[in-house]
C-alpha positions, 0 to 999 in steps of 0.5 A, spaced: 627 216 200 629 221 194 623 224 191 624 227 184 617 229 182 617 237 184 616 239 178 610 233 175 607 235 182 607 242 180 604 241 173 599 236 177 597 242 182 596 246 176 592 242 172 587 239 177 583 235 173 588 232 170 589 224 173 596 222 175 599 216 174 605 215 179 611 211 178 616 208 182 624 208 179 629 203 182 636 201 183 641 200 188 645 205 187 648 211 192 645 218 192 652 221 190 653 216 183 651 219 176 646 213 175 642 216 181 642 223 179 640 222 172 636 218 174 632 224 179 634 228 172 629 223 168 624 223 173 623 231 172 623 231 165 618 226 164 614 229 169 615 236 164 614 233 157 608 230 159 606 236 163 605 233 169 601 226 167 606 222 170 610 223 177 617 219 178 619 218 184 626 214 185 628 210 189 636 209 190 641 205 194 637 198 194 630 202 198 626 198 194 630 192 194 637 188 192 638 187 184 635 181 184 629 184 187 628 190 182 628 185 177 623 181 179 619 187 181 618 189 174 614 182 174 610 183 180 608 191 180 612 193 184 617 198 181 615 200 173 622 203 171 630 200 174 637 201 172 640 194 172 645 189 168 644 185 163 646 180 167 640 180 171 636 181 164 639 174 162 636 171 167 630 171 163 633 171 157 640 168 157 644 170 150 644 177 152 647 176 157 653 175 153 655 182 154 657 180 160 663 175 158 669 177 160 673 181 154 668 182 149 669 190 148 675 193 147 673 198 151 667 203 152 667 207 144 665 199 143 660 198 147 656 204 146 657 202 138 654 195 139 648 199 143 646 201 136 648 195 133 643 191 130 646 185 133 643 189 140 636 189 138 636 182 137 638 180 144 633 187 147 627 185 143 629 177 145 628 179 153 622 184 151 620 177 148 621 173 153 620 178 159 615 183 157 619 188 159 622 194 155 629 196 156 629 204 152 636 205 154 642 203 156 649 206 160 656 205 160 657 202 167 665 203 168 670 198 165 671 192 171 677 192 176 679 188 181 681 189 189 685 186 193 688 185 200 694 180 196 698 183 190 695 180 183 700 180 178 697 175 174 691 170 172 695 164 177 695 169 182 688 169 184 687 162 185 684 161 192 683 167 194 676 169 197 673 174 192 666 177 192 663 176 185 656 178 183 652 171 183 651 171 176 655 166 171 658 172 167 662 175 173 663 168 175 667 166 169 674 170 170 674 169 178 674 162 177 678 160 171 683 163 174 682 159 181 678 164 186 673 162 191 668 166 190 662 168 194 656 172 192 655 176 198 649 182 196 652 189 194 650 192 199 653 187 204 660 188 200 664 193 204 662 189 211 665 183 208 671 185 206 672 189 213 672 183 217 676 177 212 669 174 210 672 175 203 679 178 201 677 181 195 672 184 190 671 186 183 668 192 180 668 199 176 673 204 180 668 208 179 663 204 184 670 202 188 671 210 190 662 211 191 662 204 195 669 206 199 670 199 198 678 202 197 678 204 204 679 196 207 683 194 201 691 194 199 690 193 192 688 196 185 689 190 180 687 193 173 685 186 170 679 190 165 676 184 164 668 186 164 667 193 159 660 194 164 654 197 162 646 198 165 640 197 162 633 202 163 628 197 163 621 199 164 616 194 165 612 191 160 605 192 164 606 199 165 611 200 156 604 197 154 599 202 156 603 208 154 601 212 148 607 212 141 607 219 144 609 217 151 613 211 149 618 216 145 619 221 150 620 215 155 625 213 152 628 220 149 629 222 157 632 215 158 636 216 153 639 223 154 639 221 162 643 216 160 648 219 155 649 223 162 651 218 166 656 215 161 660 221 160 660 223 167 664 215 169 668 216 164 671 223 166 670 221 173 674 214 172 680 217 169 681 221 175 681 215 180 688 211 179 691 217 182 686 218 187 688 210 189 695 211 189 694 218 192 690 213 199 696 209 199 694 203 194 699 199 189 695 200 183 698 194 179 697 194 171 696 187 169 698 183 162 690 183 160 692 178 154 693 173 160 687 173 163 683 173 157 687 168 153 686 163 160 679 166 160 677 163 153 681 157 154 676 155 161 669 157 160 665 156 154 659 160 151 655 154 152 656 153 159 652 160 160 647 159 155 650 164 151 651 164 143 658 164 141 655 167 134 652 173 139 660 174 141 663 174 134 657 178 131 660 184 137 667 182 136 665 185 129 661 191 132 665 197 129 
């Protein structure tokens, strides 16, 4: 367990009369990624402007639970704050899942202006609405790429293949427009899987492919771009309710700041990582994404997820 509450312990310690409010911070991250260490960042800091009121401990690398469980802890009390996709918020809340369709951003400067959009306040007010839980930030996770132990070159190339797909509709829709197979193997489980043929092949930012070392039991980089990704900070609604306007603000102030953190740091690492494949031996493959995305558009529907296509077109128009 990572504990980041030294510095709310030491306000504590200093301030004995002072009750303490101790809260529990989740993902499924590991100790060496960004979302981890901005995370810890925000735990010391919320402990500083409250002077110690609240203490944050963080909890990575799935300690409290898979992504499906840490969601659903918000609910059931026993985490009051996580990082998790929208994809997993859709599930309260299916339109704002629409994020997660495949090509909807350009790139990451798109999807940090849709996070102040209108169009986005609508969708998170619509998950508070339905779940009771308050996303206060939201990080740039990586752009979506594609690993594999066959070359993939275009969309056709992935018929049949077994690839590991997070069991989420949105993850789900270029897979299996273009014809894989795909399993919802846990993202803890990912690596094992595709180290003994249980599945030939994955998806995910290369960031969390070079964290994961999910390049050591793979040939192939594909370039397929198909997810621009994103984290949401969610604190649970039970906990956001009795929060001071004051303790809202510097909640929210540090999740944002913290990530604002993340996000430039996966940026600057995901430029780095083509070379760093190639230099591990890898064939990194650039794909004709228009393919992909033209295929995509053609076989699934909005509906299909419970998305709203006028919620697509809205962030297409995101400047």
């Amino acid at each position: 367990m990572v504990l980041a509450t030294s510095v709310a312990a030491m306000f504590a310690a200093t301030n004995p009369g002072m009750a303490q409010t101790k809260l529990k911070w989740a993902h499924v991250y590991e100790t060496s990624e960004p979302f981890h260490t901005a995370s810890v960042w925000a735990a010391q800091e919320i402990g500083k402007r409250t002077n110690g009121r609240y203490a944050v401990d963080v909890y990575p690398a799935s300690q409290l639970g898979k992504e499906a469980d840490i969601n659903q802890g918000l609910s059931l009390g026993s985490v009051d704050i996580i990082i998790s996709g929208s994809s997993f918020a859709a599930k309260s809340f299916p339109p704002i899942g629409v994020t997660y369709y495949p090509y909807t951003f350009r790139d990451s400067d798109h999807l940090l202006a849709y996070t102040k959009s209108d169009i986005f306040k609508e969708l998170a007010k619509g998950y508070e609405d339905k779940s009771g839980h308050h996303i206060v930030a939201v990080t740039y996770y990586g752009v979506r790429q594609t690993s594999s132990n066959k070359p993939i070159k275009t969309c056709a190339d992935l018929k049949g293949l077994k690839m590991r797909v997070p069991d989420v509709p949105a993850y789900l829709a270029m897979p299996r427009a273009c014809g894989a197979n795909t399993a919802p193997i846990a993202f803890a489980e990912v690596y094992l899987a595709l180290q003994n043929g249980t599945v030939e092949a994955q998806e995910n930012p290369l960031t969390t492919i070079e964290a994961k070392k999910f390049y050591e039991v793979q040939k192939h980089i594909v370039l397929t771009g198909h997810i621009v990704d994103h984290l949401n900070t969610v604190v649970a609604g039970a906990l956001w309710k009795k929060l001071s306007d004051e303790d809202k603000k510097i909640f929210t102030d540090v999740a944002q700041e913290a990530a604002a953190k993340a996000t430039a740091e996966i940026k600057q690492n995901e430029a780095k990582l083509v070379a760093f494949f190639k230099e591990k031996g890898l064939t990194v493959t650039e794909v004709d994404k228009n393919e992909f995305r033209d295929t995509v558009l053609k076989n699934v529907t909005f509906e299909t997820f419970g998305y709203r296509k006028a919620d697509w077109e809205r962030i297409q128009d995101v400047k």
